[in-house]
C-alpha positions in Angstrom: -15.7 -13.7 -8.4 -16.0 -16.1 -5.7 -12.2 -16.9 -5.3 -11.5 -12.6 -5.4 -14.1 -12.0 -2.5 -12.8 -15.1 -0.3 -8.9 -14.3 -1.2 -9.0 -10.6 -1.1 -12.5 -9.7 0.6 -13.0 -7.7 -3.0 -16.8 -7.4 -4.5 -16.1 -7.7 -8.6 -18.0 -8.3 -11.3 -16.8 -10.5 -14.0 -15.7 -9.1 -17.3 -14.3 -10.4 -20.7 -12.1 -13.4 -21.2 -8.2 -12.8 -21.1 -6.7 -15.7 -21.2 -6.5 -19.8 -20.8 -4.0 -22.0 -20.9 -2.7 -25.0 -19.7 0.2 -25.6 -16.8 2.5 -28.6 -16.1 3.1 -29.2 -13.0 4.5 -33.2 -13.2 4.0 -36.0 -15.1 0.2 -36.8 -14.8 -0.7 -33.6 -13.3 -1.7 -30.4 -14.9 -4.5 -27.6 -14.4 -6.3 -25.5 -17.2 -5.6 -21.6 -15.9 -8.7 -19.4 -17.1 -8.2 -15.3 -16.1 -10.8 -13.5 -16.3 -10.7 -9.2 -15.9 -13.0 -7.8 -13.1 -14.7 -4.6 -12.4 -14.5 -3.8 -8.6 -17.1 -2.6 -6.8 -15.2 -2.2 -3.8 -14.5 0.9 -2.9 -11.9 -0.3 0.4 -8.3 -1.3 -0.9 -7.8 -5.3 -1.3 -6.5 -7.3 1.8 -3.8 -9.5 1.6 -4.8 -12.9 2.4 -2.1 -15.8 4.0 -2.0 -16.8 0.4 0.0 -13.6 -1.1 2.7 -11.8 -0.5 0.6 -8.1 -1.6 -2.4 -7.0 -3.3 -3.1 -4.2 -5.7 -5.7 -2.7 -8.1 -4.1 -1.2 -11.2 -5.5 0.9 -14.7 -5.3 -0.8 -18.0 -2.3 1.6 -18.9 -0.4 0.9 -15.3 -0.8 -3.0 -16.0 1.3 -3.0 -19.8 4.4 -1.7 -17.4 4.0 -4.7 -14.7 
């Protein structure tokens, strides 16, 4: 919640556990990923921090054709 207000000035809520796994980045070096889904209580669109290239809020059904 903290990481989605700072990076994309969103207010969310947290929701159910999606996913967690593990990444490589070099020998001696990896970071545990844990996603979480949101509920926004935003009601402006997300802004696009230095960090990204774009932002955008999507339904359940519009995400399965990303």
């Amino acid at each position: 919640m903290r990481e989605i207000s700072e990076e994309a000035l969103l207010k969310v809520d947290a929701g159910p556990l999606l996913d967690c796994w593990q990444y490589h980045i070099r020998p001696g070096s990896d970071v545990v990923i844990v996603t979480y889904g949101c509920y926004v209580r935003s009601t402006e669109p997300p802004v696009v921090s230095n960090e990204h290239k774009r932002a955008g809020l999507f339904t359940a059904d519009q995400v399965r054709s990303l």
